[in-house]
C-alpha positions, -999 to +999 in steps of 0.1 A: -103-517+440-074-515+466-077-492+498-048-477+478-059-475+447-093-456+463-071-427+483-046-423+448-083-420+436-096-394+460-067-376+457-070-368+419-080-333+408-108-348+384-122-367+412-119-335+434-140-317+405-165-338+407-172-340+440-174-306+442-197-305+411-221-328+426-218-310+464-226-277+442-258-297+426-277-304+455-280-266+464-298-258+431-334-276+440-332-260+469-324-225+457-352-230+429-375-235+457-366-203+475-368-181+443-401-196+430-418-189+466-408-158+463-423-153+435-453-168+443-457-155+475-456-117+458-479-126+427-504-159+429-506-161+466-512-132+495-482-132+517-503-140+547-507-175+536-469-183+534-450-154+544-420-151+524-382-162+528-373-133+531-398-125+560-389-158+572-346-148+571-355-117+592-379-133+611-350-164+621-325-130+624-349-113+651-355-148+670-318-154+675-307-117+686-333-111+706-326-145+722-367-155+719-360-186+703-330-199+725-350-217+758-373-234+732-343-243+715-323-260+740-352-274+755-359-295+722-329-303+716-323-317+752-356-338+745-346-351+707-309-360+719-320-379+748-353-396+725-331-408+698-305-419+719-329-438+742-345-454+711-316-464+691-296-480+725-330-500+729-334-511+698-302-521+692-300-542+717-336-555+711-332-563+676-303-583+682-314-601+713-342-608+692-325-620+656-301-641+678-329-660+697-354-675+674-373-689+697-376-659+717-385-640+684-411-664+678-427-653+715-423-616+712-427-611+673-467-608+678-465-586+704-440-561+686-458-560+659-488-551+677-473-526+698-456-511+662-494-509+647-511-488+673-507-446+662-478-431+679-495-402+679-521-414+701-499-421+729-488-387+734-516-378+760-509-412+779-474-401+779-485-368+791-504-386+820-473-406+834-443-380+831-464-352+831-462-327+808-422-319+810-391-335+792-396-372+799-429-373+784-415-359+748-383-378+753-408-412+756-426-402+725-395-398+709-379-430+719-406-453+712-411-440+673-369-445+669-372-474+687-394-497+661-374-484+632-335-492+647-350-524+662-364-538+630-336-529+612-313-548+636-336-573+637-336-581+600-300-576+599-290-598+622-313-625+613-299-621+575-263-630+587-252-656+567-258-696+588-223-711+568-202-683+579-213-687+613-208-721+617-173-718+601-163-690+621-171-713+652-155-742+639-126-721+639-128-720+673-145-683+682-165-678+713-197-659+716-180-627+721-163-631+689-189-641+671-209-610+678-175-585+674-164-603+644-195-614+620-227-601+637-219-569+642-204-558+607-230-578+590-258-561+607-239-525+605-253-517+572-289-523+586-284-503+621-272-472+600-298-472+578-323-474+609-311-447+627-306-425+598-346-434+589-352-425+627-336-387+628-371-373+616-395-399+634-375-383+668-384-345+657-419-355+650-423-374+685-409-345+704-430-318+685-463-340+682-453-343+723-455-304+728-482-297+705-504-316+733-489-303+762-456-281+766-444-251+791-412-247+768-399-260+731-400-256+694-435-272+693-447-248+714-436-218+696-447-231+664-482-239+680-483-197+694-471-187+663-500-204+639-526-194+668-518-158+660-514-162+625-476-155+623-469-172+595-433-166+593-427-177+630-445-209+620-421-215+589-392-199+610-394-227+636-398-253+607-366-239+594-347-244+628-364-282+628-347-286+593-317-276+603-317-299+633-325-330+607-299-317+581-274-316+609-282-351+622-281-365+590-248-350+584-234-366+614-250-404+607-236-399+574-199-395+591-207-424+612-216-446+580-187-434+565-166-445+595-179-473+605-184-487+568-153-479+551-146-515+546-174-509+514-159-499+486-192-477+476-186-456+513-151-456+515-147-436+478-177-414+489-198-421+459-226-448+447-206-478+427-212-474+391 
């Protein structure tokens, strides 16, 4: 289908419908979930357990106006912004360097992996220990988990370009530069999305696992004070503002695929092929 064909497509009021339709859809689990825990909450399990939503909506209402919420808020949101972008930029250029150089790959393969099997978690107090226990050592934590996932991604992506377009496109004459801008690149884009998209939650759990061990300000934090005095909405309230973070980011990567993919015909229509 033609780039014109797609938009005459998009533009019809039965495609419109259904969009719309399916948008509509992916509320209903969700509101399901909401009513049954209410339920629950008021007749198979005591409240004190798991609070209820609407405990938790008031409790997300007071946190807000009262402004409680807001320095452990920007403080996490400093610390995932700066972790993900740290660990994408690095793997990126990692798993390319990497897929591009055999040889290299060969060399450092071993040692990757080895670095990608040792618990994340347990690095947290050895982060602690060298940037202390302020931003850098959450933003470390952060970057290292998003790094492994972009770069392996990129890595596989890269190495999965196909060898006979290659050597045509330099027989045509293109340089390095072009090579990378013109077949690497796009091949590989498919694979770096799907990496940093997979990395969006790995970065919240790196910078809350990071101020669960140690932390003067952040989400973590508050969650932590609020289980230790069994406030079980404030624990589910600062879930919910985590959620929302990872909804939002997902959002955006899903604008990004849909930007930088719209040469697919599955991304460019805005629906799966078939």
């Amino acid at each position: 289908m033609s780039s014109e064909n797609r938009a005459e497509a998009a533009r019809a009021p039965g495609f419109r419908a259904k969009l719309l339709l399916l948008n509509g859809l992916t509320f209903v689990p969700g509101l399901a979930l909401l009513l049954f825990w209410q339920w629950a909450s008021d007749r198979l399990i005591r409240s004190i357990y798991i609070s209820r939503p609407t405990d938790i909506a008031r409790r997300l209402y007071e946190m807000f106006a009262s402004g409680e919420i807001l320095p452990h808020l920007a403080v996490t949101a400093e610390e995932l912004v700066l972790g993900y972008l740290i660990g994408v930029a690095c793997g990126v250029v990692a798993g390319y360097v990497l897929g591009r150089a055999p040889r290299l790959a060969r060399i450092f393969e071993p040692y990757v992996m080895a670095f990608y099997g040792i618990p994340k978690i347990a690095l947290a107090p050895l982060f602690i220990i060298w940037f202390g226990i302020g931003l850098w050592s959450k933003v470390a934590l952060a970057a290292t988990m998003v790094f492994f996932l972009v770069f392996y991604n990129v890595y596989i992506g890269v190495r999965g370009v196909d060898a006979d377009l290659v050597r045509l496109t330099m027989i045509m004459g293109a340089n390095e530069r072009q090579l990378t801008r013109h077949v690497y690149l796009p091949a590989a884009a498919p694979f770096v999305i799907m990496g940093m998209r997979m990395a969006i939650p790995y970065s919240v759990i790196g910078v809350i696992v990071g101020e669960f061990t140690s932390s003067i300000q952040g989400l973590g934090l508050f969650i932590h004070e609020a289980s230790s005095t069994y406030d079980p909405a404030g624990v589910f309230a600062g879930i919910s503002v985590l959620l929302a973070f990872v909804v939002v980011a997902n959002m955006l990567a899903t604008r990004l695929e849909r930007r930088l993919l719209r040469w697919q015909p599955a991304i460019a229509e805005g629906q799966p092929e078939g």
